[in-house]
N, C-alpha and C positions, 0 to 999 in steps of 0.2 A: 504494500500500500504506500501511495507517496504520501510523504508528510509536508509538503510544501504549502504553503500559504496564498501564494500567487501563482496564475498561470508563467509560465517559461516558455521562451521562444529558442530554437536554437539561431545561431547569426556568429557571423565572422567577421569582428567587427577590429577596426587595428586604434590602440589606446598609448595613451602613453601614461605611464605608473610612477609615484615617487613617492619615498617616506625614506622608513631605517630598518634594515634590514634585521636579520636574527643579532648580530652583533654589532648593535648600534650605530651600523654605517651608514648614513646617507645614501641613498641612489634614486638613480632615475632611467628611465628603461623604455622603446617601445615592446608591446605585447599585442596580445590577439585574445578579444572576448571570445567564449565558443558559444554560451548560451546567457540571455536576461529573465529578467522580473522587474516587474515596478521599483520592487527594492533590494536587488539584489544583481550579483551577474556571476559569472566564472570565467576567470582569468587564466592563459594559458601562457609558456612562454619563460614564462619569470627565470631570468638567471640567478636571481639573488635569494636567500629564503630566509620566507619572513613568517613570524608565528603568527598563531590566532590571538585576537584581543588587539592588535597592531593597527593603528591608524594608517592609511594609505589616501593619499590624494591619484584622482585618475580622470584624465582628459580624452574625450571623444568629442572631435570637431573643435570648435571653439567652446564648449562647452567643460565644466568641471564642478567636482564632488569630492567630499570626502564619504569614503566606505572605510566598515569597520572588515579586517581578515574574521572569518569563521572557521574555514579550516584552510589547512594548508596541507600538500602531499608531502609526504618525507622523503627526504636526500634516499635516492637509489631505488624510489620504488617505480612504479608506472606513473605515480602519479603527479611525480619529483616535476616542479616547475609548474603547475597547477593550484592555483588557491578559490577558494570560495568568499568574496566578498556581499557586503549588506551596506546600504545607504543610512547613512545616520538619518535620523529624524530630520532634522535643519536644516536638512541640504536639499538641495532642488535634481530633479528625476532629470540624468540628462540623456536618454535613449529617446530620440525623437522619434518614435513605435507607439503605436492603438496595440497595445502587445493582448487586448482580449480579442482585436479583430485577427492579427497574424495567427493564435494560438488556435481560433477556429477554423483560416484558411487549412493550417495544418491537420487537424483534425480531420476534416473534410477530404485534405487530399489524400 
C-alpha cells in the first residue's frame, strides 16, 4: 500500500542543489528530479551525501525552495546518490505542474 500523501508525477527535471553536505561542506551541484509532489520531489545524481533532517536549497528555472532531506540512499548501495526531499511549509511550490491533472493523464494512459 502506498503511504504517500500527495499524488506523484514521474518527470526528469534538471535542478541545481546546494546546502552542506554529511561533513559540513558547502556544495552546490547540478542534479536531475526523477519524480514530484506538491510537497515533495526525488533527487537523483547527488555526488555529495547529505543526511536526512538537512536543509537543502534547490532551483528549477528561475525558481527556488528550501526542502527538508527525508531520506537519503547510503554510500555503495543502488540507491547511493539518491535523496528524498519535502518542501518546508514557507516556501512557495516551485514545479510549475497541475501535478493532479499529469497524475491522471498517467493513470489513464
Amino acid at each position: 500500500m502506498d503511504r504517500r500523501r500527495n499524488p506523484r508525477v514521474t518527470a526528469l527535471l534538471p535542478v541545481r542543489v546546494w546546502g552542506m553536505d554529511a561533513y559540513a561542506l558547502p556544495f552546490m551541484q547540478s542534479a536531475m528530479v526523477r519524480n514530484i509532489s506538491s510537497n515533495g520531489a526525488v533527487i537523483q545524481g547527488l555526488s555529495r551525501l547529505v543526511r536526512p533532517g538537512e536543509i537543502l536549497e534547490v532551483q528549477f528555472d528561475d525558481e527556488k525552495a528550501q526542502f527538508r532531506v527525508v531520506w537519503a540512499g547510503e554510500f555503495g548501495s543502488r540507491r547511493e546518490g539518491i535523496i528524498g526531499i519535502e518542501r518546508l511549509n514557507s516556501e512557495p511550490n516551485i514545479w510549475d505542474l497541475n501535478l493532479c491533472h499529469c497524475s491522471q493523464l498517467v493513470a489513464e494512459g
